[in-house]
Phi, psi and omega in degrees: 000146200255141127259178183290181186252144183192149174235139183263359187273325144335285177300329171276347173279039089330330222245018200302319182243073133145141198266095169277156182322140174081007199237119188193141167245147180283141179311161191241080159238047143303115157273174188240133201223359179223257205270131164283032167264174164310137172210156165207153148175225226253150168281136117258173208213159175212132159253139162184181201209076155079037182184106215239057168254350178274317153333286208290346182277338166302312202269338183281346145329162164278126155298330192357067184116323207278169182238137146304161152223132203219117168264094161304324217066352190089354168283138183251029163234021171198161170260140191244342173258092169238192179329329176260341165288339180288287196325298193301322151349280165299295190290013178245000147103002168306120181310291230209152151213128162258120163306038228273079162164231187241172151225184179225197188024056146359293156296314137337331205260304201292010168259342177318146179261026177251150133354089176223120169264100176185164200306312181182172191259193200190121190294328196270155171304128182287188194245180180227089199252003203046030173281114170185149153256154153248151163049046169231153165285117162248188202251171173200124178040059185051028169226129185290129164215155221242166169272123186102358158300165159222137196245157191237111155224163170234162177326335198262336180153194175256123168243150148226135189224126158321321174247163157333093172272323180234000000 
């Protein structure tokens, strides 16, 4: 799927004094673990904690387009993303995933050609208790972002804007 060209920097220089409702940058502790191009679209979201079964039954879905966004909590003692869920990714047509916690197998993740975003990577393995919400609003590094938002990143960060920017 191709995406559109957008610079994120482009959406936030309107917003210099002052930040409108439905309007958000991620804070920039984001890596980049796959493809560097620009990527976007419209959220879908998973809350879970240190347990990717839910990650992984959301990415064996079609994607078309869409960004996961998987609210981690910020944890750095398990990886919720690895090789076969980034592979899943790709072949099910996602743009993107952000991660507010890790991945793993690396090497693997960096020939995809899909957007995979998260704090850093990590060797161990999640756990598999089947615990997640979907498609409810979460926080991932204090910023709410909601399902049917839609995020745009790039070399420069992450936005999420309720409506459609490009």
């Amino acid at each position: 799927m191709t995406q559109p060209a957008f610079a994120t920097c482009d959406f936030c220089d309107p917003h210099r004094d002052g930040v409108p409702p439905g309007f958000a940058v991620l804070p920039p502790v984001f890596r980049n673990f796959a493809s560097s191009e620009p990527f976007c679209g419209q959220v879908v979201t998973v809350q879970c904690f240190e347990d990717n079964t839910t990650v992984k039954s959301v990415l064996e879905t079609e994607g078309k387009g869409r960004v996961l966004v998987v609210a981690g909590a910020g944890s750095l003692r398990t990886a919720l993303v690895g090789g076969n869920i980034g592979q899943l990714v790709e072949k099910n047509g996602w743009a993107g995933v952000v991660v507010d916690g890790c991945v793993r197998d690396v090497r693997e993740l960096a020939p995809l050609k899909v957007g995979i975003r998260a704090l850093a990577s990590m060797p161990m393995p999640p756990m598999k208790r089947q615990q997640g919400l979907v498609d409810v609003p979460v926080h991932v590094q204090g910023v709410v972002v909601r399902p049917g938002d839609w995020l745009y990143a790039d070399d420069d960060g992450i936005v999420v804007s309720s409506q459609p920017l490009c």
